[in-house]
C-alpha positions as CSV (number, residue, x, y, z in Angstrom):
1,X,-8.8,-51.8,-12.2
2,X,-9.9,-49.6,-15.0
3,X,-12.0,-47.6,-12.9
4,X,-8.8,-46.6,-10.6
5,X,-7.0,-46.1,-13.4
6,X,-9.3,-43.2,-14.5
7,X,-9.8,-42.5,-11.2
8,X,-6.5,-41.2,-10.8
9,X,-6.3,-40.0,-14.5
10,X,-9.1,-37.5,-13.7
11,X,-7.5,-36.4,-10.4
12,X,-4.2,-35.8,-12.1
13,X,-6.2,-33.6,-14.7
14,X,-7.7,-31.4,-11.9
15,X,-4.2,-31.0,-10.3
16,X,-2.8,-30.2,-13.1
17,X,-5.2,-27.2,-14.5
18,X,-5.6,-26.0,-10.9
19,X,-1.7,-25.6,-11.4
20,X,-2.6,-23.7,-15.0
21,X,-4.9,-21.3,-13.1
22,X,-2.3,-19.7,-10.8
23,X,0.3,-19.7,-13.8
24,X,-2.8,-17.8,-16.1
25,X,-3.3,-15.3,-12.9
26,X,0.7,-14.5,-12.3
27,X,1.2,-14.1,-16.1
28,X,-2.2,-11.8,-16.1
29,X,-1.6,-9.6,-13.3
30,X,-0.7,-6.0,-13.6
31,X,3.5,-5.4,-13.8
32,X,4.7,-4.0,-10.0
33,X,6.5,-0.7,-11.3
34,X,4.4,1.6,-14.2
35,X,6.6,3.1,-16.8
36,X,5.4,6.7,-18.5
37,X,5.9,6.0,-22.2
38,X,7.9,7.9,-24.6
39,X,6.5,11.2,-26.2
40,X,4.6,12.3,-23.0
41,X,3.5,15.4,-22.2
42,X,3.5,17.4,-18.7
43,X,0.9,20.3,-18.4
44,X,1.5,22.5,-15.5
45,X,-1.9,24.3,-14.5
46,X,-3.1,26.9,-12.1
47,X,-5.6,27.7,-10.6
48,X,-5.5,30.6,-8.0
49,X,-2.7,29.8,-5.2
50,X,-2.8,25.9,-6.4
51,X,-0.5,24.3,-8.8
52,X,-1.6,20.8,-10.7
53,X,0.6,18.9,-12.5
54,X,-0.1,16.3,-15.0
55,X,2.2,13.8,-16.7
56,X,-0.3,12.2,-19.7
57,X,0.1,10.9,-23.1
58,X,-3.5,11.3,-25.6
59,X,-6.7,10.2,-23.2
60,X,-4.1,8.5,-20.3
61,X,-2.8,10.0,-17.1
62,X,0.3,8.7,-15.8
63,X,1.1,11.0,-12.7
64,X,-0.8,14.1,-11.2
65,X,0.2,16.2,-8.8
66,X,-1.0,19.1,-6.6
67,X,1.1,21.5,-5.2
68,X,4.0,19.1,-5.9
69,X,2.4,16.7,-3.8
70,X,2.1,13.1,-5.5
71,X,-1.8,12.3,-5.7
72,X,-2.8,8.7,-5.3
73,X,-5.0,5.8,-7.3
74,X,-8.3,7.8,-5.9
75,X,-7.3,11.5,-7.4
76,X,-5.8,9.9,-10.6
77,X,-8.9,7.8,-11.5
78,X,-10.9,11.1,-10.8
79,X,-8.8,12.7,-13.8
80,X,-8.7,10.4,-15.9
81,X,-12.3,9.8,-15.6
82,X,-12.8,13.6,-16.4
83,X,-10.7,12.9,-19.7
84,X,-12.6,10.2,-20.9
85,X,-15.9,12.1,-20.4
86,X,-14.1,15.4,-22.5
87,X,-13.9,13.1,-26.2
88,X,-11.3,11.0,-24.7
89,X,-8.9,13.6,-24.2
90,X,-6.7,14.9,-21.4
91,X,-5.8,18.0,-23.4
92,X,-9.9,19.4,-23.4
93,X,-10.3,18.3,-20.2
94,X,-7.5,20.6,-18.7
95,X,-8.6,23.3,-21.6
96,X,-12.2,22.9,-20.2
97,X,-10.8,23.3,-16.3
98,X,-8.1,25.2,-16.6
99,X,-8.6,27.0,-19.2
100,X,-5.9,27.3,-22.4
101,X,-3.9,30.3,-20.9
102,X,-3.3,28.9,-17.4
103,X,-1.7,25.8,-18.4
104,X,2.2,25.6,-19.5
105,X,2.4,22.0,-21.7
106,X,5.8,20.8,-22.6
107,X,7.5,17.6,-23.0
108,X,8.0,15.4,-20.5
109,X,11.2,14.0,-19.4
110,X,12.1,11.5,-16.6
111,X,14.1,13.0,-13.9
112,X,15.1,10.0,-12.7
């Protein structure tokens, strides 16, 4: 009897903190829609015919565009790779690329 008691004691533990698991991964997982904090910046570069356009805030890159064209996970990761490498810093990283006189930096505000 007491051996089926703990039986199902221990089976009702394992249910129950397999059921904790998925509740620790939905809690954990990373929000559907990113929001661009307040005080951004948006530094509009050029370089020869192209236009790049970054949305950013100290060492993070929110949105990043080229030619007006929204760039994906692949093209963002690349720049904000770049920024970590330049003393964590998007600003010396578009300095260092750009240079200071071909980018236009001004604050950024949500169009939406």
């Amino acid at each position: 009897m007491k051996k089926g008691l703990l039986m199902i004691l221990i089976g009702f533990l394992l249910v129950s903190l397999n059921g904790c698991f998925l509740i620790r991964e939905r809690l954990l997982a990373p929000p559907d829609e990113m929001t661009i904090p307040e005080g951004s910046s948006q530094a509009v570069c050029t370089k020869g015919e192209v236009t790049y356009t970054f949305v950013y805030q100290l060492d993070g890159v929110y949105l990043y565009y080229i030619d007006d064209n929204l760039q994906g996970e692949a093209g963002l990761d690349h720049v904000q790779e770049q920024a970590f490498l330049h003393d964590e810093s998007v600003l010396n990283y578009l300095y260092e690329e750009y240079g200071e006189s071909s980018c236009v930096i001004t604050d950024y505000e949500d169009s939406e």
